[in-house]
C-alpha positions in Angstrom: -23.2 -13.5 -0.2 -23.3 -9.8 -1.2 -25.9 -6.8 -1.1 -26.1 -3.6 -2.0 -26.5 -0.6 0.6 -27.7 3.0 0.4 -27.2 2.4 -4.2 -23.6 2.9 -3.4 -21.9 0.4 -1.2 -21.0 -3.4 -1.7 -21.7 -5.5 1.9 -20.2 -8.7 1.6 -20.5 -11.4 4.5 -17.6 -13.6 2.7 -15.0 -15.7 4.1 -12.5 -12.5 3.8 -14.6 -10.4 6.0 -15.1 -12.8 8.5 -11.0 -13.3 9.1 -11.0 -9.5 8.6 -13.2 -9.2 11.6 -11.4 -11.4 13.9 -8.2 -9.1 12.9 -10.2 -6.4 14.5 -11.5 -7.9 17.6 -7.7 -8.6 19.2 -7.7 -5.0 19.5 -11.0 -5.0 21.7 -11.0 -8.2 23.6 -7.7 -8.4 25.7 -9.0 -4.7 26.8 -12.7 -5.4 27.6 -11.9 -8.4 29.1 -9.7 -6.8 32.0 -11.3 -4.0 32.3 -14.2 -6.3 33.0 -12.2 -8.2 35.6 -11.0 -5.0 37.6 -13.4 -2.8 37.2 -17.0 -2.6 37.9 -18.1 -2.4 34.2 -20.4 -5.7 32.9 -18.3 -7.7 30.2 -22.0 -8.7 28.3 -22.8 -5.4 28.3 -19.5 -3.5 27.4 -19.5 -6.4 24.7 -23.3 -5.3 23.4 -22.5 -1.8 22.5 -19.2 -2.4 20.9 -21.3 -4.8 18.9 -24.0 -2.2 17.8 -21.7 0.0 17.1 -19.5 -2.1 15.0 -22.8 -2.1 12.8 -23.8 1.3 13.3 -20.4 2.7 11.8 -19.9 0.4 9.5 -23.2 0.9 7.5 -22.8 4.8 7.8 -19.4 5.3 6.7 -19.4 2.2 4.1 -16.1 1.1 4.7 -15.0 -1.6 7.8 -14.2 0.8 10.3 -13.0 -0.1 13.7 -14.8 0.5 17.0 -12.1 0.3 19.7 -11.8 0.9 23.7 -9.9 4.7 24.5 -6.4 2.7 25.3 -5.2 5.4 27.6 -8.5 5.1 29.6 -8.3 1.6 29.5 -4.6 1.7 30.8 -5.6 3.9 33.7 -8.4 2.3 34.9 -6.9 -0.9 34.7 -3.6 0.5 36.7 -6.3 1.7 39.0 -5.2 5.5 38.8 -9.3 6.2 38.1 -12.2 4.3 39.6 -14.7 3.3 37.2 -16.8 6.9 38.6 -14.1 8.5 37.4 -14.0 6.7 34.4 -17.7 7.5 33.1 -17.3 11.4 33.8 -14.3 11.3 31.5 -15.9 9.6 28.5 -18.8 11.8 29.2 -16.7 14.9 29.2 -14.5 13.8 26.2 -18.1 12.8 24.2 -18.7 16.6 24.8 -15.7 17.9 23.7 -14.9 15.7 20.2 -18.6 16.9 19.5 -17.6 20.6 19.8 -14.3 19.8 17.6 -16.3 17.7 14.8 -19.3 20.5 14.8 -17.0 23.5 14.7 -14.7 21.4 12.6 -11.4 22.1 14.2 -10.1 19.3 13.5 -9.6 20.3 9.9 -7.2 23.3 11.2 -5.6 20.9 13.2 -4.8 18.7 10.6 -3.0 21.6 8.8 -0.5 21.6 11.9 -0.2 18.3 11.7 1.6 16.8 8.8 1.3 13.2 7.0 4.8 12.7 8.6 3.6 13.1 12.4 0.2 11.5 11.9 2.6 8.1 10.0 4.4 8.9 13.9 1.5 8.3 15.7 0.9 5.2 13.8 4.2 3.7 14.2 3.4 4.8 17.9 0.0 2.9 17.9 2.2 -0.2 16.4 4.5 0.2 18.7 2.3 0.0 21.7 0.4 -3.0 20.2 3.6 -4.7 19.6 4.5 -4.3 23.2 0.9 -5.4 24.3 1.3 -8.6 22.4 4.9 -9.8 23.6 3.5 -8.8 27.3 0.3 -11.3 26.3 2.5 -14.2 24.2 5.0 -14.1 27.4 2.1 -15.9 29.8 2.3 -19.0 27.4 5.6 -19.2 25.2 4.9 -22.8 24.7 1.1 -21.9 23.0 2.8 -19.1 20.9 5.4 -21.4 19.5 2.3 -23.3 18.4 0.2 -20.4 17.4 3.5 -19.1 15.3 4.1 -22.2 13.8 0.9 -22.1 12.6 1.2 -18.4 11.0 4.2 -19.6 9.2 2.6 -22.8 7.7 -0.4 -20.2 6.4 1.8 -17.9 4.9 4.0 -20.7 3.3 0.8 -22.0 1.4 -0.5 -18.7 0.6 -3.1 -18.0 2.9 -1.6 -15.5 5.4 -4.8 -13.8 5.6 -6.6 -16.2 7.4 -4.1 -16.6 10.1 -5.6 -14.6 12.5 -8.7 -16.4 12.2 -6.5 -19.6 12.4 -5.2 -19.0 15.9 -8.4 -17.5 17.3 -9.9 -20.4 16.0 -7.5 -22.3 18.1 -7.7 -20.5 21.6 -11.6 -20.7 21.3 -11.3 -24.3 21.2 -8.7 -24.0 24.1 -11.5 -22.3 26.2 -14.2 -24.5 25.3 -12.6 -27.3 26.6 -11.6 -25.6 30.3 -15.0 -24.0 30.2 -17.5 -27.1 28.8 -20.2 -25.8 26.4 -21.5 -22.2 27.3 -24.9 -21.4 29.1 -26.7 -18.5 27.8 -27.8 -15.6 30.0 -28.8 -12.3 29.7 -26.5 -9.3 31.0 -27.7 -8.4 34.5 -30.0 -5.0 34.0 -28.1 -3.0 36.7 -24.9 -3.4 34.8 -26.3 -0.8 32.5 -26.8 2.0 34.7 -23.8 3.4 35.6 -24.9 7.4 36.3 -24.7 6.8 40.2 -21.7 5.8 40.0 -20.3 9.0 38.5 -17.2 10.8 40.2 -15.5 13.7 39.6 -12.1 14.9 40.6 -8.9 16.0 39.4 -7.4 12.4 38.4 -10.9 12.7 36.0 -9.5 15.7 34.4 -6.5 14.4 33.9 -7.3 11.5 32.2 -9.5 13.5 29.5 -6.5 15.1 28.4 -4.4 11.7 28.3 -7.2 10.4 26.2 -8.0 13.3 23.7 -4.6 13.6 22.5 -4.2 10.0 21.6 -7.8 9.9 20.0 -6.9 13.2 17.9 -4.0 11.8 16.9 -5.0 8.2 16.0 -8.7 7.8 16.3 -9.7 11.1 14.1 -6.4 12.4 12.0 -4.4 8.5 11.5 -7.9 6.8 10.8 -9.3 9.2 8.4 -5.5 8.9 6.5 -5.8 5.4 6.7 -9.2 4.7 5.1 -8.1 6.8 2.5 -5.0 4.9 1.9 -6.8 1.0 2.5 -10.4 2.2 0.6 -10.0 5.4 -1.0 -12.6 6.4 1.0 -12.9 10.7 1.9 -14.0 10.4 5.6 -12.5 13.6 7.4 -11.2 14.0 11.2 -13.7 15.9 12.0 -16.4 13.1 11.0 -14.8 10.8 12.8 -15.1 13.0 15.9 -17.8 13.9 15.4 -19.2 9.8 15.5 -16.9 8.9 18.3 -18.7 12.0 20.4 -22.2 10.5 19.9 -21.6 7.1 20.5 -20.1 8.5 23.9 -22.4 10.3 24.9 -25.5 8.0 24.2 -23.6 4.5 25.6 -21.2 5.3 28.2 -23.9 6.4 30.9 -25.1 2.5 30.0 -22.4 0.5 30.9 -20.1 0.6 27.6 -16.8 1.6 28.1 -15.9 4.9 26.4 -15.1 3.9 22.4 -13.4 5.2 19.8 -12.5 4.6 15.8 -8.7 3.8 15.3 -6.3 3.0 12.8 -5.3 -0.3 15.3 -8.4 -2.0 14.2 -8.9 -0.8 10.8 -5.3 -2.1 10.1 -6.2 -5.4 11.6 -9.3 -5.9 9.7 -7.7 -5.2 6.0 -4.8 -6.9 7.3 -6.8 -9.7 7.1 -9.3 -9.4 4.2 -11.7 -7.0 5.4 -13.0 -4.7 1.9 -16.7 -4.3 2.7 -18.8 -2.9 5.9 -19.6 -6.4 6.4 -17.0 -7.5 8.3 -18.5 -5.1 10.7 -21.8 -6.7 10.6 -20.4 -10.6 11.5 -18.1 -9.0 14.3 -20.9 -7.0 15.6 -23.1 -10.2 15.5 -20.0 -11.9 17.0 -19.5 -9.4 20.2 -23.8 -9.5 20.6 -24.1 -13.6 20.5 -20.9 -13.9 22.6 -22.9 -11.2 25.7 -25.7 -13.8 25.5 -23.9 -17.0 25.0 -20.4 -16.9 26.0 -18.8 -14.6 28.1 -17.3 -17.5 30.2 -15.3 -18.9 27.1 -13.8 -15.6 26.2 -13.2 -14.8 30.1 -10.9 -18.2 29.4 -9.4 -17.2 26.3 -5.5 -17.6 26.4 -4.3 -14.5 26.9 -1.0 -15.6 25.0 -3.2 -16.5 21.8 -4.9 -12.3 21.8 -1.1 -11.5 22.2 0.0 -13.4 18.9 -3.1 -11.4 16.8 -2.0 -8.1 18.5 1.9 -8.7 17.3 0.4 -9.3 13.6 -1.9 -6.3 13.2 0.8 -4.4 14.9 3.3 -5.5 12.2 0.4 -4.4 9.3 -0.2 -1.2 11.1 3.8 -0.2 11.5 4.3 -1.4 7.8 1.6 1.3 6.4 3.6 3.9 9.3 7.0 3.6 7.5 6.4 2.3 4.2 4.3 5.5 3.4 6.5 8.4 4.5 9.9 9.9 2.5 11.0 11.2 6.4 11.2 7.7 8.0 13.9 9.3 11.1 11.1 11.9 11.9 8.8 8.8 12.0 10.5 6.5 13.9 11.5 9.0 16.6 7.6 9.7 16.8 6.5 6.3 17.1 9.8 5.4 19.8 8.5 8.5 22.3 5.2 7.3 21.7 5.8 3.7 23.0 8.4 4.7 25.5 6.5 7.9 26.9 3.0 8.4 25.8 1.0 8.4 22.4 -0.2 12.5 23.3 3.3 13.7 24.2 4.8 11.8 20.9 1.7 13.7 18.9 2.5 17.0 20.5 6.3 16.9 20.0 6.0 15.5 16.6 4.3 19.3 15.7 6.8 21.2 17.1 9.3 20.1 15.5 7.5 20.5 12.1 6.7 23.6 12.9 10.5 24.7 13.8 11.8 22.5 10.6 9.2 24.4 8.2 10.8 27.7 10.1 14.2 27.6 9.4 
């Protein structure tokens, strides 16, 4: 089933965009789901808006664009190093300031200091980072990832490699659904979305803002827009991106969402497997709204080990498209290494000084 949106762009609800989406939501769930358990954020709800999103962007920009958690938010609220307080200034405060860099379009003078080599870096970095995520996951079950491996092979042998995601996602649901028994509905609690009393301010808040923005310049604005370029020849600038990250920020995060960003992590999971169309953003956006009503309990049960196998493949798609794509694969590599081994913002920012001394001498 196909249709045609805005006279210019194909929405198909196939089979491909429905594994395509699945690639996309390993990069949202194992998040989501403990930042839900830690913090004071509402799973259903958190899952709501990624889903209206998902349908949002994916209309607008035409292309199956990812709607991600900020991972270095994420990582520091799940450490504990903000309180969830903290955590809604910051995503308010970063809304505000990728809406001043998208308006003023400062992103686009960024991106001349930043070459195709770095932003490949950051990539690799991303990869990276998703690699390690996954083994970290698969390592709580190695018994259910020689299953869930064994499985991937056996796809790819017959040709079908694309639906593998879907095949081992399709086997940790049932996993759940048999610890959990068949899920109740309910309706997220209404309190859950007000999170404006909650809000905190201090210098850990601060700090975390400039954590995030460097990541999301480099991966979720610059690396996306290079990516849809390269997976749908698609012209989506930075400063677009930005600019769409800032809004849905600013409207969702004072309403229990966590702060959300585009990112080259989920786009590279959803071609990865099959995505082509905005409709993969349309199921998966069904998907996260039908799971907040119906079955938060089954994915609160969902083997860890099995979102750790889907991470390691999009991260192998994403580092492929890193290295594969660049002529200065040393400059790349040492990007993505600091990147994994440091942080994403330091690997970005060290990435264009060195260009900038190399184009010097």
């Amino acid at each position: 089933m196909s249709f045609t949106f805005r006279d210019q762009t194909t929405v198909s609800l196939s089979w491909n965009e429905l594994t395509g989406a699945i690639g996309d939501s390993a990069t949202v769930l194992p998040v989501v789901v403990a930042v839900a358990v830690l913090t004071k954020l509402s799973l259903p709800v958190m899952l709501v808006w990624f889903g209206v999103f998902q349908v949002v962007w994916g209309l607008y920009y035409g292309v199956p664009i990812s709607v991600e958690p900020m991972k270095a938010f994420a990582a520091l609220v799940i450490a504990g190093t903000i309180s969830t307080g903290e955590l809604v200034v910051a995503g308010l405060l970063l809304a505000g300031i990728l809406l001043v860099l998208g308006t003023t379009q400062s992103l686009e003078v960024v991106n001349q200091y930043v070459d195709d080599t770095v932003v490949r870096g950051v990539q690799l970095g991303v990869a990276l980072v998703l690699l390690e995520t996954g083994v970290g996951l698969g390592l709580n079950d190695p018994r259910l990832v020689a299953v869930a491996v064994g499985i991937v092979a056996v796809l790819a042998v017959v040709g079908h490699s694309r639906q593998s995601a879907f095949a081992v996602f399709v086997l940790g649901a049932a996993i759940a659904l048999a610890e959990t028994g068949v899920p109740t509905p309910a309706v997220p609690a209404v309190e859950a979305m007000f999170m404006l009393p909650t809000m905190t301010l201090s210098l850990q808040t601060g700090e975390a803002v400039l954590a995030q923005i460097a990541v999301t310049v480099g991966n979720a604005a610059l690396a996306t827009s290079v990516l849809l370029a390269d997976y749908f020849d698609r012209d989506v600038s930075a400063d677009q991106l930005s600019n769409s990250m800032g809004l849905m920020n600013l409207v969702a995060v004072p309403f229990g969402a966590f702060p959300m960003c585009h990112g080259s992590g989920g786009v590279a999971g959803k071609y990865a497997f099959g995505a082509r169309t905005p409709g993969a953003n349309l199921l998966l956006g069904a998907g996260y709204v039908l799971t907040a009503f119906l079955a938060v309990g089954v994915i609160s049960a969902y083997p860890t080990a099995l979102l750790g196998v889907i991470l390691v493949l999009i991260a192998l798609q994403l580092g492929w498209t890193g290295v594969s794509s660049t002529d200065d694969l040393a400059v790349v590599a040492a990007i993505g290494v600091v990147g994994v081994l440091v942080n994403l913002g330091l690997a970005l920012v060290l990435g264009v000084l060195v260009q900038q001394l190399r184009a010097r001498l």
